[in-house]
C-alpha positions in Angstrom: 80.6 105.8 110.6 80.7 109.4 111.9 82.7 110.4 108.8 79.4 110.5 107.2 77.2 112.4 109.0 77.8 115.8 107.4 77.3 114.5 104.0 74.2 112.8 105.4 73.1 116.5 107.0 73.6 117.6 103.8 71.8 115.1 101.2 69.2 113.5 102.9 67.9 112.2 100.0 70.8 110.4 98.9 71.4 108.9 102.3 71.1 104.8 100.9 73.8 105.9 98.1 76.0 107.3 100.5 75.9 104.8 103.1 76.7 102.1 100.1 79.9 103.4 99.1 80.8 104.2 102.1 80.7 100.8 103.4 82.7 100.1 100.1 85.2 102.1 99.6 87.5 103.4 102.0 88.4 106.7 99.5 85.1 107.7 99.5 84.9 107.7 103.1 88.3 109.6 103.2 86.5 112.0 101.3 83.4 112.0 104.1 85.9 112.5 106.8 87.5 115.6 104.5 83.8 117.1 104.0 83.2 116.7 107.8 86.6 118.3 109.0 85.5 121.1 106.7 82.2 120.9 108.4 83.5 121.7 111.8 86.3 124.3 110.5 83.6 126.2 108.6 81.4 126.7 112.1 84.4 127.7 114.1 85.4 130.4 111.9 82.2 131.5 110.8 81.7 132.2 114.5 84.6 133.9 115.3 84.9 138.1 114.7 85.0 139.6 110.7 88.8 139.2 110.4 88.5 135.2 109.5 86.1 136.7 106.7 88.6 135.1 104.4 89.1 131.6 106.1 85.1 131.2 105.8 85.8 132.1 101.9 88.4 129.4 101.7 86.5 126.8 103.6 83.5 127.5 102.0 84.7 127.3 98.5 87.0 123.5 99.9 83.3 122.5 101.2 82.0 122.7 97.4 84.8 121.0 96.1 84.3 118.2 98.0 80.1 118.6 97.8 81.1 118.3 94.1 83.7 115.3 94.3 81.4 113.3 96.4 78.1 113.7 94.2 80.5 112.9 91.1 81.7 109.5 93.1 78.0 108.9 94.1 76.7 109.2 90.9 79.6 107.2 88.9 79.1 104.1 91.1 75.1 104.3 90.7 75.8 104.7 87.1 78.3 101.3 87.8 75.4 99.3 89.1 72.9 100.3 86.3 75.2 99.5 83.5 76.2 96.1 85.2 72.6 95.1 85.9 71.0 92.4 83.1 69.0 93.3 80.7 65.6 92.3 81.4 63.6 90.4 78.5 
């Protein structure tokens, strides 16, 4: 699951979460590969000379929106679990 490791990089702390759904869903993996492709974009032209100033911008601001799509999707299916869990006496 090398799809993950970015978001992994990125959120330690949520590494159980995110190695949950990922086994689960295949979307929310999509979405790991997406971040990770980002990833790698990101380093290439943040290393090449100031004229891909703007491609940083653009994959900076795509690597929040998926930062932001994959917390949401995290914290929907913990939410999910909670609320099916049964009520203890």
């Amino acid at each position: 699951m090398e799809d993950i490791r970015s978001i992994l990089d990125r959120y330690p702390q949520r590494e159980l979460d995110i190695r949950r759904l990922a086994t689960r869903s295949p979307v929310f993996r999509s979405v790991c590969g997406d971040y990770q492709q980002t990833v790698r974009a990101l380093r290439y032209w943040e290393k090449m000379a100031a004229e891909s100033a703007s491609r940083v911008e653009d994959y900076t601001s795509f690597l929040k929106e998926l930062e932001t799509e994959i917390l949401t999707t995290l914290n929907r299916s913990i939410a999910n679990v909670v609320q099916t869990k049964p009520d203890e006496e």
